[in-house]
NUMAR-335868 format. One line per field, with one value per residue: residue number from 0; x, y, z of N, C-alpha, C in turn; residue in one letter. Coordinates in steps of 0.05 Angstrom, whole numbers, plus 5000, padded with zeros to 4 digits. Atoms other than C-alpha are relative to their C-alpha. Layout:
BEGIN
resi c(NUM  ...)
n.c1 c(X  ...)
n.c2 c(Y  ...)
n.c3 c(Z  ...)
ca.c1 c(X  ...)
ca.c2 c(Y  ...)
ca.c3 c(Z  ...)
c.c1 c(X  ...)
c.c2 c(Y  ...)
c.c3 c(Z  ...)
resn c(a  ...)
END
This chain:
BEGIN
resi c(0  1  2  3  4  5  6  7  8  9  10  11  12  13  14  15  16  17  18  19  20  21  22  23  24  25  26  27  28  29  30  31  32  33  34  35  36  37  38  39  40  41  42  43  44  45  46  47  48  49  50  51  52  53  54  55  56  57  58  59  60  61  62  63  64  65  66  67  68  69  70  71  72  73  74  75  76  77  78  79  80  81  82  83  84  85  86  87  88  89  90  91  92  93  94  95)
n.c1 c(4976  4973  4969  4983  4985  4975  4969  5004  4990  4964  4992  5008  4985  4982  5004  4994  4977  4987  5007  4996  4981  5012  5004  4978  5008  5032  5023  4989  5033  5017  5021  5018  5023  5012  5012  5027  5009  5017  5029  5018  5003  5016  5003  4983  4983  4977  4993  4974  5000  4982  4977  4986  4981  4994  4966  4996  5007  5000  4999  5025  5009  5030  5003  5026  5008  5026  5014  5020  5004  5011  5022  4999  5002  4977  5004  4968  4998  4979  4999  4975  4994  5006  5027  5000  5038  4997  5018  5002  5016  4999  4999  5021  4990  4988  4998  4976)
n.c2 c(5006  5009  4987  5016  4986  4999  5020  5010  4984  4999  5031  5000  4976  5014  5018  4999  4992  5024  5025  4994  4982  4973  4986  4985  4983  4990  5026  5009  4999  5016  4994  4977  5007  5012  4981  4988  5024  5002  4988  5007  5026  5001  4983  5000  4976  5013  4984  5013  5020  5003  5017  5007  5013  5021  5019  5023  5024  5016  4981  4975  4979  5001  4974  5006  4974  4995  4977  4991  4984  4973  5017  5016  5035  5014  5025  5014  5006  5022  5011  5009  4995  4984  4990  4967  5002  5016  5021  4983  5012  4984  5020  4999  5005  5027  5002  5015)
n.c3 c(5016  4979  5006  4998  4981  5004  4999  5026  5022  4998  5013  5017  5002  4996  5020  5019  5000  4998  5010  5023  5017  5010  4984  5008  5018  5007  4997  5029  5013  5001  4983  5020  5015  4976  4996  5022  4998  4981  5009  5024  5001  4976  4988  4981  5003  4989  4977  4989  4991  4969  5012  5030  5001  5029  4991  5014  4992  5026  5023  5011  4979  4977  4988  4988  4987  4989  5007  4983  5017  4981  4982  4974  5007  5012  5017  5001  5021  5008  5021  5013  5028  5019  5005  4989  4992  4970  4989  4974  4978  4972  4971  4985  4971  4995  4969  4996)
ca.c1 c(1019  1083  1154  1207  1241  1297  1343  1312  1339  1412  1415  1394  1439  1496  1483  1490  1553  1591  1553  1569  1631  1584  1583  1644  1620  1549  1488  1511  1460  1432  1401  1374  1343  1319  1287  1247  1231  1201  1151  1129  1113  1087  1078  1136  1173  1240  1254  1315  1355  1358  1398  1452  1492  1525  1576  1595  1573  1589  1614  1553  1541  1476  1454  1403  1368  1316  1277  1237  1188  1164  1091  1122  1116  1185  1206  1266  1289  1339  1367  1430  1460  1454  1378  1350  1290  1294  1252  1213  1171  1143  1158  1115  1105  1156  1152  1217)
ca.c2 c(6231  6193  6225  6186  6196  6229  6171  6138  6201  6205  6128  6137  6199  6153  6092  6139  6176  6111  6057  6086  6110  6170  6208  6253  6263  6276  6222  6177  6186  6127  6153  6209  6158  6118  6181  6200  6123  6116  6188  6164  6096  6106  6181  6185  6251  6216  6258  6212  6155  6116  6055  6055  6003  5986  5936  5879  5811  5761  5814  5862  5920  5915  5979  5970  6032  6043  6103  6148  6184  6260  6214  6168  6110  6066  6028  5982  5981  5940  5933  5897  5922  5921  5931  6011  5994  5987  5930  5978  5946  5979  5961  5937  5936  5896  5867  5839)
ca.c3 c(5080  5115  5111  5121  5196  5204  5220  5156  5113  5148  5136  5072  5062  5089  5046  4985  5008  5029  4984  4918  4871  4854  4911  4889  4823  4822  4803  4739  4679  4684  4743  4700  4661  4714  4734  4674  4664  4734  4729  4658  4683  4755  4765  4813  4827  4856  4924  4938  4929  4987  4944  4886  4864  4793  4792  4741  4736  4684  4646  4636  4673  4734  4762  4819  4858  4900  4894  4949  4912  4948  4965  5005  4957  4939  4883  4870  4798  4762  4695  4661  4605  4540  4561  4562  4600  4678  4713  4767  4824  4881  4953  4995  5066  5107  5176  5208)
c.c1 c(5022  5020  5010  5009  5023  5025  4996  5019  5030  5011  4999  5025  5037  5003  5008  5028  5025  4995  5008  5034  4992  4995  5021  4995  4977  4986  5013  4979  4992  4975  4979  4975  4977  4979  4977  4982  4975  4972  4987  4977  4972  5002  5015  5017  5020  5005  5026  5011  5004  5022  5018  5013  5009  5029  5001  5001  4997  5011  4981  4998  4977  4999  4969  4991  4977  4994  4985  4988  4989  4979  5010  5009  5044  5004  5026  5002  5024  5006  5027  4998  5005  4970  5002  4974  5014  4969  4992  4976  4995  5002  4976  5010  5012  5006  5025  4991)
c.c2 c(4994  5016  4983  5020  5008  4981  4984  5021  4999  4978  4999  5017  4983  4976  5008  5009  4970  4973  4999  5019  5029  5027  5032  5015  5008  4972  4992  4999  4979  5008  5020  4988  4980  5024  5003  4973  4995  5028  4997  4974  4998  5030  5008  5018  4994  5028  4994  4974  4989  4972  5003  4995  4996  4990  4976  4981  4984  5010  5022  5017  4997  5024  4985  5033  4993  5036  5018  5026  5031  4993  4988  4972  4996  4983  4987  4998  4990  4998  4991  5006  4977  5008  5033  4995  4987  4980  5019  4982  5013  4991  5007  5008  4979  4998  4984  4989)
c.c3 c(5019  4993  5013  5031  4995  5003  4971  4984  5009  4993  4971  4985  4999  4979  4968  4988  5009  4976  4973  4992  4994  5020  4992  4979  4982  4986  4971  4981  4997  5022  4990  4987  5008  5003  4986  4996  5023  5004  4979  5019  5030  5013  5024  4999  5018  5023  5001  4986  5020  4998  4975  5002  4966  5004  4966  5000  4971  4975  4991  5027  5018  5018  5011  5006  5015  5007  5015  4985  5026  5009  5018  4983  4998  4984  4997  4963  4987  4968  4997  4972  4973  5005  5006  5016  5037  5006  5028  5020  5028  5030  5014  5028  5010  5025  5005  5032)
resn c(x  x  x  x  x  x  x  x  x  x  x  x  x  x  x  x  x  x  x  x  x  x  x  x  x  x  x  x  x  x  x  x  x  x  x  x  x  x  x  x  x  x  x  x  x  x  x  x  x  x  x  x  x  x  x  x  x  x  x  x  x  x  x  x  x  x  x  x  x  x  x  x  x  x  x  x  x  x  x  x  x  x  x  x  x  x  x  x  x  x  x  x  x  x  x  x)
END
């Protein structure tokens, strides 16, 4: 089983305390429902996030995330409001 390195988790750690409005006042429920959504769907017990963004675009709300589950795996998921349903996809591997 992999674990994320430690400079992965402080980056990660950093990304959520800088990258987000939510840092101050705890996870926004969408992430909640994000949550339950992603272990129904793909058996995924969320460890972390290591992305969250919602912002406004066109007028509708867009909440992204990415997801590190306690396996190892990652998924990226996405929805725009009015939908209740996120778009989840798992990452792959990625060479740079």
């Amino acid at each position: 089983m992999r674990f994320p390195s430690r400079l992965a988790v402080a980056a990660a750690s950093l990304l959520l305390v800088s990258g987000t409005s939510f840092a101050q006042t705890g996870n926004p429920a969408w992430l909640e429902q994000l949550e339950l959504q992603i272990a129904s769907e793909e058996q995924c017990e969320v460890g972390f996030y290591i992305y969250v963004n919602e912002e406004k675009l066109g007028g509708r709300t867009v909440q992204e995330a990415r997801a590190q589950c306690v396996d190892g795996r990652q998924f990226d998921a996405s929805r725009t409001e009015p939908d209740s349903r996120f778009t989840i996809s798992e990452c792959g591997t990625r060479v740079c």
